[in-house]
N, C-alpha and C positions, 0 to 999 in steps of 0.2 A: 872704648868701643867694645872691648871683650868683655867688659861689665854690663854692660847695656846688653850684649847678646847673653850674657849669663841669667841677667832680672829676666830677658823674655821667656825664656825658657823656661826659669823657674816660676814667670806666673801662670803663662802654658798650661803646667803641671798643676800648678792650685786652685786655676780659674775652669778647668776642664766642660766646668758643666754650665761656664758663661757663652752668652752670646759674644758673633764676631765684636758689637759694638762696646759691649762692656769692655772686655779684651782689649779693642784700641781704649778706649777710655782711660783702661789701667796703663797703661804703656805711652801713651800723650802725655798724664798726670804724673808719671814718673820720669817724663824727659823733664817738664818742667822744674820740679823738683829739683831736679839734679842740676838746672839753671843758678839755683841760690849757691852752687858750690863756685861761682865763677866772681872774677873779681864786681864789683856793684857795675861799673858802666858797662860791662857784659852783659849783664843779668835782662835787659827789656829786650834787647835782642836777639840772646837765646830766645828764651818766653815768647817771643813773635814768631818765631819758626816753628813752633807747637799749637798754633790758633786754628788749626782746621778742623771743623767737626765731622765726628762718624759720617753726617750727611752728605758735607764736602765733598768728604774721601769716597765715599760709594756713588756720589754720579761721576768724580772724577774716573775712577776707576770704571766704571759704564760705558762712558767717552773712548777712554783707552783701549778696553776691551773691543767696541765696534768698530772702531780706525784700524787693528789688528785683523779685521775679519774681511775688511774691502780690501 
């Protein structure tokens, strides 16, 4: 977990002049990755908890935002 918070920060710092979605993009594509470090029958269901696209994420996050607000 403290490596994972370490990668975002460090790409934070790299990606500065990316959009939010690249940004998630780099950071999904890096969970996933990091997928392959797990024993093989782990590996499809890590990799399944990383399938939500930018798009996904930002009407979920639209949803969440408006239910906050009522």
């Amino acid at each position: 977990m403290i490596r994972a918070i370490i990668l975002a920060f460090s790409l934070l710092l790299a990606t500065a002049n990316c959009t939010s979605e690249q940004f998630y993009n780099a950071i999904r594509d890096n969970r996933i990755q990091d997928c392959e470090n797990l024993p093989i029958p782990q590996q499809d269901h890590c990799r399944s908890l990383y399938q939500t696209t930018y798009e996904e994420y930002a009407r979920d996050l639209e949803e969440l935002q408006a239910e906050q607000q009522q």
